[in-house]
N, C-alpha and C positions, 0 to 999 in steps of 0.2 A: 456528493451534494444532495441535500434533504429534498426532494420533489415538490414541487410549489403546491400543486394538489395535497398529499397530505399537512405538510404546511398551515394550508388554509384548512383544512377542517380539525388541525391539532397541535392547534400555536400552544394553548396553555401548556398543554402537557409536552410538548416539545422545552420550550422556557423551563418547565420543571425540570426534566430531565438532565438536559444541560446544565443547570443548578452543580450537578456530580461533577460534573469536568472543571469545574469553578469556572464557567462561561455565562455571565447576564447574558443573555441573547435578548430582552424584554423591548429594547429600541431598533436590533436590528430585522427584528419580528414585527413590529409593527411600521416598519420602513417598508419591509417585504408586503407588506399585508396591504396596505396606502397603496404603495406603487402598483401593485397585482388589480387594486379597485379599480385605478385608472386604465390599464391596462385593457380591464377587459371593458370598463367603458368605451376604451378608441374604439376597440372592434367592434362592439355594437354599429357604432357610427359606420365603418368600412361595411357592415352589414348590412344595414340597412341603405347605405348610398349603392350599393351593389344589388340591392333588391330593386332600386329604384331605379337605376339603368337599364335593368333588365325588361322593367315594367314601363318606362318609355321606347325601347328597343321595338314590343310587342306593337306599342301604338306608332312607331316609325312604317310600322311593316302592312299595318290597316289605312294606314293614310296614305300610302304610294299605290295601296289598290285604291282607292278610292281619288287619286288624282290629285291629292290637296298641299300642294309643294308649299306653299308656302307657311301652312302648319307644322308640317316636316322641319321645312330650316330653325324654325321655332325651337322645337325638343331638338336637334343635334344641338342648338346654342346650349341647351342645358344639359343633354348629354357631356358636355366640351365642357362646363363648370363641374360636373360630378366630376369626372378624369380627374381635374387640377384637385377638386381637394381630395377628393382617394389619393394620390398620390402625396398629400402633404398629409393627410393622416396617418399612413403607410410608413414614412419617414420620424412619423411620430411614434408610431408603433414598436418600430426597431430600438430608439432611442429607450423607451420606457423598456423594454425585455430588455436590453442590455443591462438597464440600470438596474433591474431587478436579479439578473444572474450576477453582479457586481458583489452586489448583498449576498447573494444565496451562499458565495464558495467562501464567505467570510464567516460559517456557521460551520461549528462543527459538525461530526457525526453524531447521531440522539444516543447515550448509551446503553446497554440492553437493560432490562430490569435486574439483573444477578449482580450489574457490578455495587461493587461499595464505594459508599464516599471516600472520601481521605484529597490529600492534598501533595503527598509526593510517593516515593518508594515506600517510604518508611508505614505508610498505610496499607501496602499491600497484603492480600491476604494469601495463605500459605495452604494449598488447598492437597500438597501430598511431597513425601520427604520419603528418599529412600539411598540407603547406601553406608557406609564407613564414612566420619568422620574425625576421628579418632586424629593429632597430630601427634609425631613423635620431634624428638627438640633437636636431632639433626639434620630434618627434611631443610633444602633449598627452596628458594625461589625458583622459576624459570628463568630469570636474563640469569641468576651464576650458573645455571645449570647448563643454557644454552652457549656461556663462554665457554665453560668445562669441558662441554662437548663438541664446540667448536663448529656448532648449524643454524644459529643466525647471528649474523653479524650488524647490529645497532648502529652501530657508529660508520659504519663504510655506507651503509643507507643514509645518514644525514649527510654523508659527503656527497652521496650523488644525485641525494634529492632534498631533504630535509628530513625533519623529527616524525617518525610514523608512516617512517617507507624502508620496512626491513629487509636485509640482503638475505633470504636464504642459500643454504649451502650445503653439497655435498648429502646426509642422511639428512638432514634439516631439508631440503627442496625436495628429496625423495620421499620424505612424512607426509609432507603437503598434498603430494601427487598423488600418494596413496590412499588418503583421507579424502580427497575429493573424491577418486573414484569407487572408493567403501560407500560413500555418500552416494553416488549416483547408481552404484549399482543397484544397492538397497533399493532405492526410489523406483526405478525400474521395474526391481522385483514386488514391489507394491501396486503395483497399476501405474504407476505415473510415465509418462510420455515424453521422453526427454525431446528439448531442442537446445538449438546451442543460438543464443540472440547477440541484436547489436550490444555493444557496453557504451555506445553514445546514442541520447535520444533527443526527439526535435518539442519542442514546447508541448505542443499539444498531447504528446505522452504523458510527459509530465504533469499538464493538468488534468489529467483523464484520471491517473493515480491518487492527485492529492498531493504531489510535493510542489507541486506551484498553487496557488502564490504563498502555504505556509512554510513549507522548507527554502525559499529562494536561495538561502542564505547559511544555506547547510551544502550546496550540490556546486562541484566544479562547472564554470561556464565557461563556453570555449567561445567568444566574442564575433568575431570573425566570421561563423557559421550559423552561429546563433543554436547550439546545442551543448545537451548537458553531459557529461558522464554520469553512469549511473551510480544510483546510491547503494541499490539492491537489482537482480534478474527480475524481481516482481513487478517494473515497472514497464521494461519491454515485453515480458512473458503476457502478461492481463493485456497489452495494449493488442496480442494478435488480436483478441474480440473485439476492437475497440470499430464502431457504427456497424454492427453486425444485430441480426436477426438469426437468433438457432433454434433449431424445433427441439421440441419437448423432450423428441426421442436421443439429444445431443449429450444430455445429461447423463453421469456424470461427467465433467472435462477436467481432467487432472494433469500436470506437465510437472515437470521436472529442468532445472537449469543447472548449470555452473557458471558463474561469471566472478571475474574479480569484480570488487567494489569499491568505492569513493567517496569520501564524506569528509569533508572542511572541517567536522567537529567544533563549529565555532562557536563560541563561548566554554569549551569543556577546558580552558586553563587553568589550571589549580585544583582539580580531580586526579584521582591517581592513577597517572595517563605511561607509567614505568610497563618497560619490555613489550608485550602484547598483549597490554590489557586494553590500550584505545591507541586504535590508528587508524591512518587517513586511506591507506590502500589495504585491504585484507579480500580473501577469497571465498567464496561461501557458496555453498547448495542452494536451492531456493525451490521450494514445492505450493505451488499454485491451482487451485481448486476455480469451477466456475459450477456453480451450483443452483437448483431450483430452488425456491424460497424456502420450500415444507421441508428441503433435507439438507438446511446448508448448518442447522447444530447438529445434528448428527456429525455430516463430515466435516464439524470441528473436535468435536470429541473423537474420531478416524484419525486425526489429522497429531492430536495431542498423545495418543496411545502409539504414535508410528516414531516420533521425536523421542520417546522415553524407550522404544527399542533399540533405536539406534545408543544410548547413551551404555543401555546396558549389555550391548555388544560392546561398547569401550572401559566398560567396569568403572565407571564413574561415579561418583554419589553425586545424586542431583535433587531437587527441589520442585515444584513445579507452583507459582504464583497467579494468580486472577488479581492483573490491574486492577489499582482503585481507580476514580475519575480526574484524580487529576496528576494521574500519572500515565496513562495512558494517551496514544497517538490522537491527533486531530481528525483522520480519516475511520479508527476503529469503533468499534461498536462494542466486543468484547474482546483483550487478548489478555490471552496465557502467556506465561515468561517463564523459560526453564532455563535454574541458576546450575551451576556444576562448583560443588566445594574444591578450593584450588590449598591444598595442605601445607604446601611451601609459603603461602601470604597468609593462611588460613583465613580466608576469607572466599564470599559468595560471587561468581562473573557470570553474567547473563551468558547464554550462550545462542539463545534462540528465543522468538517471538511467534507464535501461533494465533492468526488474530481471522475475525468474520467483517468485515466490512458492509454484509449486508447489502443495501441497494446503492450504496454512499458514490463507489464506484463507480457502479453499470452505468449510474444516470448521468455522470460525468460524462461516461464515457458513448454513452448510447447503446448498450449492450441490453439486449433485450433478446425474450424469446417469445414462440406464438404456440398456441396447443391450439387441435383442430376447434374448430367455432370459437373462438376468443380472440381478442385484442391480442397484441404484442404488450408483454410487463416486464419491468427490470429483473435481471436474474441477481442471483448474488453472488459474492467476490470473495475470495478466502486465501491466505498466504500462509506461509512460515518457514521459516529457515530450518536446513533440516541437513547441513549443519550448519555455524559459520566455523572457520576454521582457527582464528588466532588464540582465544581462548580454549578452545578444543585442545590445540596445541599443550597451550598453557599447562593446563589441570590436567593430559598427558603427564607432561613430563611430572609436576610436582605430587603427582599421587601414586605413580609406577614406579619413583625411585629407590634406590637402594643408600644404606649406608654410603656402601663405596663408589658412588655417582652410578651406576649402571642403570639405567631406566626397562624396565620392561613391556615390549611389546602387547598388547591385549592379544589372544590366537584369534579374535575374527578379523584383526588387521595384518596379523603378520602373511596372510597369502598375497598382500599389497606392498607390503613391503620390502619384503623376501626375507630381511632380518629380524630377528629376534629380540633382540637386546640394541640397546643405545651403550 
């Protein structure tokens, strides 16, 4: 959520910016901007009736020494009217801030200066490319591959749940295991801090991230409880900080997650939604940064250099993208997309997002830090998947295979796997 203070001293160039994400923000800017006038005119009012209580208080306390009761009962009559309207101005106060944070989470994130315009993927700019892509004309797909092999099972997942809830199996759920924990070790070995979080979370997590109120409609809701499952670990992981105050010296805070994830994918029908390329359950890494402001591009460019190790411990050819503005997230500021060329579909699958959120988060969330002699200021918020796993999968198997179906192991996975070969 953009902070009313800058806000107010940087509507234009906020309305500009957002121009990038193809977001007119021009009326809900000066909605914010009206409501914010009013705003701070009530409190004038609560201030100055509060000054004035105080300054009869003083003369309550000079007239009882002086004996004069019945001047007395005089000002308590008008102390007893300031009360009633502070208290209906108070009520009015709530009302107008409410109305004003209404507005505020209906604004996107400002985007940074680096991104580009554009208006979907197809805009996106291609900022480093490395690996083989070369196809030969007997490479598979992954689902014939994974039939062949006989390690997920598609159709016995629509039986026991529906479309995009795969059954793994046998070296198929042994992959999995392995890959998460190649994932997290790494992350570990990086500095990151593993914990292991809820995979259901209560509203106000959720809006603290930024998928309420834009995702509603993406996130399973369990009614009953009034919670969601999660979409990503980044949404429980960020919320440990969430109404915290850290000192200066806290910095940097780097964690590390596993969590399986949940996403309704709604509207993604008629996308090429075959094997594991989009599904509603899949498992994924998640590495989550809480940063000071002067070093949170740096530990994005830490953060894009650690994604592109991992890929080439898996011998993958990968890509690595800088969203344009209107392809990019509601909550980002800047993120990078690392695609993994899948040889078998020959074609590009996202496989990881690396993004800065910048203060968009903290203030949602109230995460803030304080350095000695200063105010408390929002710190900043940073993700990325690091890995997710069903496209991981995927461009496994279609890039390590052989003629004769045998897929081969990368060696900095096979100490995870124990096997070699598919």
């Amino acid at each position: 959520m953009i902070p009313i203070s800058y806000l107010r001293e940087n509507a234009d160039l906020i309305i500009e910016r957002l121009r990038i994400k193809n977001f007119d923000a021009t009326l809900y800017v000066q909605k914010i901007l009206d409501a914010d006038t009013n705003r701070r005119e009530i409190q004038k009012q609560i201030d100055d009736n509060l000054s004035a209580q105080n300054r009869i208080a003083k003369q309550i306390g000079n007239l009882f020494k002086e004996g004069k009761t019945t001047e007395v009962q005089t000002l308590k009559a008008q102390t007893s009217l300031l009360k009633i309207i502070e208290k209906k101005l108070e009520e009015i106060l709530i009302e107008k801030e409410h109305q004003i944070n209404e507005l505020l989470v209906l604004l996107p994130n400002v985007p940074h200066v680096s991104v580009p315009a554009g208006k979907s993927s197809e805009d996106n700019e291609i900022v480093y490319s490395e690996g083989d892509t070369d196809v030969l004309e007997w490479m598979l797909p992954h689902w014939t591959l994974c039939e062949k092999l006989d390690i997920v099972h598609f159709e016995t997942g629509v039986k026991i749940t529906g479309a995009g809830f795969p059954l793994y199996k046998d070296k198929g759920a042994r992959l999995q295991r392995a890959l998460i924990n190649f994932f997290l070790d790494n992350a570990v070995e990086a500095g990151y801090v593993e914990v292991q979080s809820p995979y259901l979370v209560n509203e106000a997590s959720a809006y603290a991230t930024g998928q309420l109120p834009d995702k509603e409609g993406q996130m399973y809701y369990i009614n009953e409880d009034n919670l969601y499952l999660i979409p990503t670990a980044e949404v429980p992981v960020t919320n440990i900080y969430r109404d915290t105050i850290l000192k200066e010296t806290n910095f940097s805070i780097k964690h590390c997650a596993y969590s399986a994830c949940f996403r309704r994918e709604a509207g993604s029908y008629g996308k090429d939604v075959r094997g594991l390329n989009r599904l509603h359950q899949f498992d994924k890494v998640e590495i989550v940064r809480i940063e000071h402001p002067e070093n949170s591009y740096q530990a994005l460019e830490e953060m894009k250099e650690y994604v592109a190790t991992l890929l080439r411990k898996l011998e993958l050819p990968f890509r690595i993208l800088r969203l344009c503005g209107g392809d990019m997230s509601f909550t980002s500021a800047l993120t990078f997309d690392f695609e993994v060329f899948a040889k078998g579909q020959q074609k590009w699958l996202e496989v990881s997002s690396v993004s800065n959120f910048e203060t968009f988060q903290a203030n949602r969330m109230k995460l803030r830090f304080k350095s000695e002699g200063n105010k408390p200021q929002l710190a900043h918020t940073l993700n990325g998947s690091a890995l997710a796993l069903p496209r991981i999968l995927a461009a496994l198997l279609e890039n390590h295979q052989t003629q004769s179906n045998i897929i081969h192991i990368p060696k900095a996975l096979q100490p995870y796997t124990i096997f070699e070969t598919l």
